[in-house]
C-alpha positions in Angstrom: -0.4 18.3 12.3 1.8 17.6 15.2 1.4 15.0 17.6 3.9 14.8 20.9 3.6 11.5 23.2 4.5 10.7 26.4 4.6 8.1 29.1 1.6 9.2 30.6 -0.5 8.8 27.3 -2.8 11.5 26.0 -5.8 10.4 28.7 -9.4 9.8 27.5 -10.2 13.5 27.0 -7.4 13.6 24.9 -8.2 10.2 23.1 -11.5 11.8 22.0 -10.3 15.2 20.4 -7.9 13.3 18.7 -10.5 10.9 17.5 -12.3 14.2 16.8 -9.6 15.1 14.1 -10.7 15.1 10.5 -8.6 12.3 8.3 -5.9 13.7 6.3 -5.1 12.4 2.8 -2.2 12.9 0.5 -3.1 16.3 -1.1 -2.0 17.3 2.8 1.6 16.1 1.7 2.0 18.4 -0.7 -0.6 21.8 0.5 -0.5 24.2 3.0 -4.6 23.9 4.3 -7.4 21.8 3.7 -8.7 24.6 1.1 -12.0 25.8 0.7 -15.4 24.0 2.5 -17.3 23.1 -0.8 -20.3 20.8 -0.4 -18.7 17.2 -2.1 -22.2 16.6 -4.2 -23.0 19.9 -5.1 -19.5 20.3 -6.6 -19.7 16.9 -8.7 -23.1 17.9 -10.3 -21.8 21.2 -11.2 -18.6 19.5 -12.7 -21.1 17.5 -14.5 -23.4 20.3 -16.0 -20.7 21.0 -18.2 -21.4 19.0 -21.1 -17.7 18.5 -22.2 -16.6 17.5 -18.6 -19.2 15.0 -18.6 -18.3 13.6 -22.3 -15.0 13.3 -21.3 -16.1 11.3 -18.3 -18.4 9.0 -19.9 -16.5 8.2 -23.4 -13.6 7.6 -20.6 -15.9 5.3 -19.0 -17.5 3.6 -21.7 -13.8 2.9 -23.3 -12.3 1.3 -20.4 -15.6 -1.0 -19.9 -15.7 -1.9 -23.5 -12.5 -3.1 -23.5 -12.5 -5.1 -20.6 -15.4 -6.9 -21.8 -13.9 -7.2 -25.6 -11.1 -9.1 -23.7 -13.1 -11.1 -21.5 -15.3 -12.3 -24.6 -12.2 -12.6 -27.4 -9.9 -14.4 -24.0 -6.3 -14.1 -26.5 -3.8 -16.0 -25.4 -1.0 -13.7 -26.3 2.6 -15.5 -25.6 4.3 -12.4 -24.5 1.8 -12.4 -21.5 2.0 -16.0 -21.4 6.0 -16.6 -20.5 5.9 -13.0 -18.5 3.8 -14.3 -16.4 6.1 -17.9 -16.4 8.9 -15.3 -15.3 6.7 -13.9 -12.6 5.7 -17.3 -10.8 9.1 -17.4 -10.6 10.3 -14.6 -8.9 7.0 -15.1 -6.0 9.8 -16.4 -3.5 11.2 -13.3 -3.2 8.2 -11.3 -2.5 8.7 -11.4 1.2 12.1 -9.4 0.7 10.1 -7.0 -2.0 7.6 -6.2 0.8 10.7 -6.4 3.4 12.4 -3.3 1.4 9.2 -1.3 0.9 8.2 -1.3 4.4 11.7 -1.1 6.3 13.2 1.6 4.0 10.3 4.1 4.9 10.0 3.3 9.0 13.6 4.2 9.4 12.8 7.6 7.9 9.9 7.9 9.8 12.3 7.4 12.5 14.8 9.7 11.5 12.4 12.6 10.5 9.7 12.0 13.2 6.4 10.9 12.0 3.8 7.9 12.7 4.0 6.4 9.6 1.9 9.3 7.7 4.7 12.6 7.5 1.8 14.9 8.1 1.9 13.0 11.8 4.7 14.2 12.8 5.7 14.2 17.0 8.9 15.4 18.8 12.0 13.1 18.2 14.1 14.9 21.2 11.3 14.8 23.4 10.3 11.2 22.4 13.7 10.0 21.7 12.0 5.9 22.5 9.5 6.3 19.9 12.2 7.3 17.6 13.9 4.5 18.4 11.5 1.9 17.9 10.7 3.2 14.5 14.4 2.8 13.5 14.6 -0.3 15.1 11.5 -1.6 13.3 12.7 -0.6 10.0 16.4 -2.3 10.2 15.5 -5.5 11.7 12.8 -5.8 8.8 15.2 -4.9 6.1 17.7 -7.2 7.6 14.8 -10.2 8.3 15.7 -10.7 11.5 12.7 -11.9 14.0 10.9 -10.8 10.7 7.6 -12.4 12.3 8.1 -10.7 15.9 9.0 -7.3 15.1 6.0 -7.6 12.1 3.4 -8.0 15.3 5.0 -5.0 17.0 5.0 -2.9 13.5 1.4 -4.2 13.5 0.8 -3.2 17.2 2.5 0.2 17.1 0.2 1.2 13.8 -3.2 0.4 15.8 -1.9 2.5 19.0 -1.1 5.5 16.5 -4.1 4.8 14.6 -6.1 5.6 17.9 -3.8 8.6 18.8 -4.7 10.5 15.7 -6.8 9.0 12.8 -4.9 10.8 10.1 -2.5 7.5 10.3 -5.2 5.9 8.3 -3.4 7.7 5.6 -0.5 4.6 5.6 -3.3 2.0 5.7 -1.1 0.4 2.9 1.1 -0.8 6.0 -1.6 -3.5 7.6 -1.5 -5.9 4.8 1.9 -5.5 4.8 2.5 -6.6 8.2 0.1 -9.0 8.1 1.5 -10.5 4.5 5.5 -10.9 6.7 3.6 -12.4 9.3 2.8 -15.1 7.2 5.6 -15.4 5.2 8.5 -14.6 7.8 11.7 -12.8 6.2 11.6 -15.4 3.0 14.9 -15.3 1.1 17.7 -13.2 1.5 17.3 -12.5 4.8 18.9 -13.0 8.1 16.2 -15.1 9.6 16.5 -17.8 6.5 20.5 -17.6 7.0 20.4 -18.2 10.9 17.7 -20.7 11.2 20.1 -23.1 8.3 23.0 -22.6 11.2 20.9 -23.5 13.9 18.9 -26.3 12.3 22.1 -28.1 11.4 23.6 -30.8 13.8 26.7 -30.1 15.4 26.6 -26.2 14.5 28.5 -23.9 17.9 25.4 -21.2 16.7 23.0 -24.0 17.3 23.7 -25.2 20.8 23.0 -21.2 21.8 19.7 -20.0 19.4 17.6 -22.7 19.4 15.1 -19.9 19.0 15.4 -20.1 15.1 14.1 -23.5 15.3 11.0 -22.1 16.1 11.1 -20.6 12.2 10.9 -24.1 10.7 7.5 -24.8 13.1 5.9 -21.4 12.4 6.6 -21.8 7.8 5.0 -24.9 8.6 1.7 -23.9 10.2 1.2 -20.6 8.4 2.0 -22.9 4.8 -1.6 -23.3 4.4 -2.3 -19.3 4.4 0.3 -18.6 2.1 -1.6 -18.5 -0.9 -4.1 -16.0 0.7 -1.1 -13.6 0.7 -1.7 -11.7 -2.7 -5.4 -11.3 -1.4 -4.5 -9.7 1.0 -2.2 -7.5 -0.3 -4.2 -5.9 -3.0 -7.1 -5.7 -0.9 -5.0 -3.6 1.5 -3.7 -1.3 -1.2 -7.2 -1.4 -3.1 -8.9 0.1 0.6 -5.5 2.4 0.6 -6.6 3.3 -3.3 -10.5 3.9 -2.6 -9.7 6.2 0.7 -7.2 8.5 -1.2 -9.8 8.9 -4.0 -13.1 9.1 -2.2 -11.9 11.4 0.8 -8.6 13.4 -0.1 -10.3 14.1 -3.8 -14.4 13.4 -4.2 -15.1 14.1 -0.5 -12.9 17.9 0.1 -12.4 18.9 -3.6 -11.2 22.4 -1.9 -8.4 20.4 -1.1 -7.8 18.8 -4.8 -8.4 22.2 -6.2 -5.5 23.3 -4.3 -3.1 20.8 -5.7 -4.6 21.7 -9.3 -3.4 25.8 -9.0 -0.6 25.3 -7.1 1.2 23.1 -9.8 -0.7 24.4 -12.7 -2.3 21.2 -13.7 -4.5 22.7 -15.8 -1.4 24.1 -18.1 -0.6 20.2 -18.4 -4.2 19.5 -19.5 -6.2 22.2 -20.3 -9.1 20.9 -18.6 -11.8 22.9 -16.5 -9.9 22.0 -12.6 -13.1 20.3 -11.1 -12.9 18.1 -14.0 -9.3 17.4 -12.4 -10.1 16.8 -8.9 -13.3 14.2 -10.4 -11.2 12.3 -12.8 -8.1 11.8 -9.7 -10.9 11.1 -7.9 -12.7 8.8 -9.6 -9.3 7.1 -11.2 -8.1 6.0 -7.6 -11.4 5.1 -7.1 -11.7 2.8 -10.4 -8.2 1.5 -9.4 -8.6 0.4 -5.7 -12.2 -1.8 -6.9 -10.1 -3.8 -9.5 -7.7 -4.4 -6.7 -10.3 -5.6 -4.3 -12.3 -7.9 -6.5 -9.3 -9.0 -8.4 -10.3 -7.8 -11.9 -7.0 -7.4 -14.2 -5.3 -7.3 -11.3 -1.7 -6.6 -12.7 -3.2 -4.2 -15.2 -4.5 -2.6 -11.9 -1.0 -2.6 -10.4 0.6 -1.7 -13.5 -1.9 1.6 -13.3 -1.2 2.2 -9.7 2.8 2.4 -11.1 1.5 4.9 -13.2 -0.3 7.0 -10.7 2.3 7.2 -8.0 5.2 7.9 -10.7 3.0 10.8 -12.2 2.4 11.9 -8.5 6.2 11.9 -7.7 7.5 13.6 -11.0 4.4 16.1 -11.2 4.6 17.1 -7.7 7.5 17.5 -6.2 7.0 18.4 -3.1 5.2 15.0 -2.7 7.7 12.9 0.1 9.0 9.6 -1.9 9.1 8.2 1.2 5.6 8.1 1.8 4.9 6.2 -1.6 7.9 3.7 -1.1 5.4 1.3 0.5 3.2 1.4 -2.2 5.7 0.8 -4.8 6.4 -1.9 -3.2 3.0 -3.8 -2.7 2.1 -2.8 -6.3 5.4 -4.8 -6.9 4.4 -8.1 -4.8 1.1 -8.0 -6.5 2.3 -7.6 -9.9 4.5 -10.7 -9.2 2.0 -12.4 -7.9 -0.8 -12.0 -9.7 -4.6 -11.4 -8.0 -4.1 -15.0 -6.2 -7.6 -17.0 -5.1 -10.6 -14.8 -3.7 -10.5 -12.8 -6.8 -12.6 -12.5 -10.3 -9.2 -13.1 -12.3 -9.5 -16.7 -10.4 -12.7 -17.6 -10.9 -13.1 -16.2 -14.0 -10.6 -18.9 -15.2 -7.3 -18.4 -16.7 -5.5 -19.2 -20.0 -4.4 -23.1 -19.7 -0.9 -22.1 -20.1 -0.9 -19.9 -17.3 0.7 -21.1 -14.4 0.0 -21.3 -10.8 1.1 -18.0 -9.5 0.4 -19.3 -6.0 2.7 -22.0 -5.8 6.1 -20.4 -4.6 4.6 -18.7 -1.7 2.4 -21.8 -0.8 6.3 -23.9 -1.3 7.5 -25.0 2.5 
């Protein structure tokens, strides 16, 4: 799918056939066609009537239930976990830069190749050369944390005005908590913002007397303090909505499309398993994956999975862009740092007493 812009805009009648558009997902990434029409339910029960496909489903279900709740009753307190979670809290300073990384590094590709976030939304770099641009220049002043807050609101802009030019850029949903997560934090440490706003903030400093613009930094930490601890709920429930969409409408919703990934790579040869059963089990994995994230239910176990399912992705198909899952990487990264954070089961379940707060370097002025 191609999309070209202009000055002029694409014009309400426009706006509506590309509201019109059916969503892509990632099995778009790596196939040539959306594969065959097959009716979403009637394909699920007929996976189902075949007694093996739906023992393996349900022993799979029953396993991963029973041991949650053998956990949750038994509550160990296993040191490992106990001082790598220490560790953790104490790398939650530097999970503005994590999330700096995984969203700069893939908006200067988009730049460079031409797409609106999603590759499969591409538009013409020569005849859009300012949209190119502003992609470029979005990704570098991120990575560098400069006006990390500023250029966050543009990011966050520019996503809504593609999101309404073609909704196929729902595909990189995973970039709204992450623009929303810098927003709060600003560029955190390394970064250029933290560097310039010591110079400035310091009497008698020649930088000072000409950016007094950095002083502004010190105000905004200060107000958005108090919504600092809020930022691993909002990351997770980003990625968990990101999770739930990829396995609900790329895989459950157009299985042609899932069965298409299956025989092109020969995933059956992997796992000699009937192919719907494939496109269910995806389906129903991302699914699985994206809840935990949202409620906050073994959170890092959840991230730790995601790791899983984006590393089997890139090594099993490679056709698959890495760019397109370097954003990913790096929210499941801030969230395994920081743990599921308030708003979440994990919380108010209670936690081991030797657990620390996980909250307390991002809520630090």
């Amino acid at each position: 799918m191609s999309v070209v812009l202009s000055t002029g805009g694409l014009g309400l009648p426009g706006l509506w056939a590309a509201l019109a558009r059916r969503p892509l997902a990632h099995v778009d990434y790596v196939t040539d066609g959306p594969g065959a029409a097959i009716d979403a339910v009637q394909f699920a029960l007929e996976v189902l009537s075949n007694p093996f496909n739906a023992a393996v489903l349900a022993v799979s279900a029953l396993a991963v239930a029973g041991g949650a709740a053998a956990y949750l009753w038994v509550r160990p307190t296993i040191t490992d976990i106990v001082i790598l979670r220490e560790k953790l809290a104490g790398y939650t300073d530097l999970v503005p830069w994590m999330i700096r990384l995984s969203v700069g590094l893939p908006l200067v590709g988009a730049g460079f190749q031409g797409y609106l976030f999603a590759p499969t939304i591409t538009f013409d770099t020569a005849a859009n050369p300012l949209v190119r641009l502003l992609f470029i220049g979005l990704g570098f002043f991120i990575l560098f944390g400069l006006a990390t807050r500023i250029v966050s609101a543009i990011g966050l802009g520019t996503y809504v005005s593609a999101l309404f030019l073609d909704p196929g850029v729902v595909l990189a949903l995973e970039y709204v908590p992450a623009f929303v997560a810098l927003l709060i934090l600003g560029g955190g440490r390394p970064s250029a913002d933290d560097m310039l706003q010591a110079v400035a903030s310091t009497e008698g400093t020649y930088y000072g007397r000409v950016d007094p613009v950095h002083l502004l930094k010190g105000f905004l930490d200060r107000r958005t303090q108090p919504y600092r601890r809020f930022v691993p709920t909002i990351v997770r429930v980003g990625m968990g909505l990101s999770f739930i969409y990829l396995g609900l409408i790329q895989k459950l919703a157009q299985p042609g499309s899932g069965l298409l990934v299956v025989e092109k790579y020969d995933l059956t040869a992997v796992v000699p398993v009937d192919p719907g059963l494939w496109v269910l089990g995806a389906g129903l994995t991302e699914i699985a994956v994206g809840v935990a994230l949202i409620v906050g239910l073994f959170t890092r176990g959840a991230a730790a999975a995601s790791f899983v399912l984006f590393t089997t992705t890139l090594f099993g198909l490679p056709d698959d862009p890495v760019l397109a899952h370097v954003a990913l990487f790096g929210l499941a990264s801030a969230i395994f740092t920081m743990g599921a954070g308030p708003l979440s089961l994990d919380y108010a379940i209670g936690r081991p007493a030797e657990e620390p707060d996980e909250s307390a370097g991002l809520a630090a002025d």
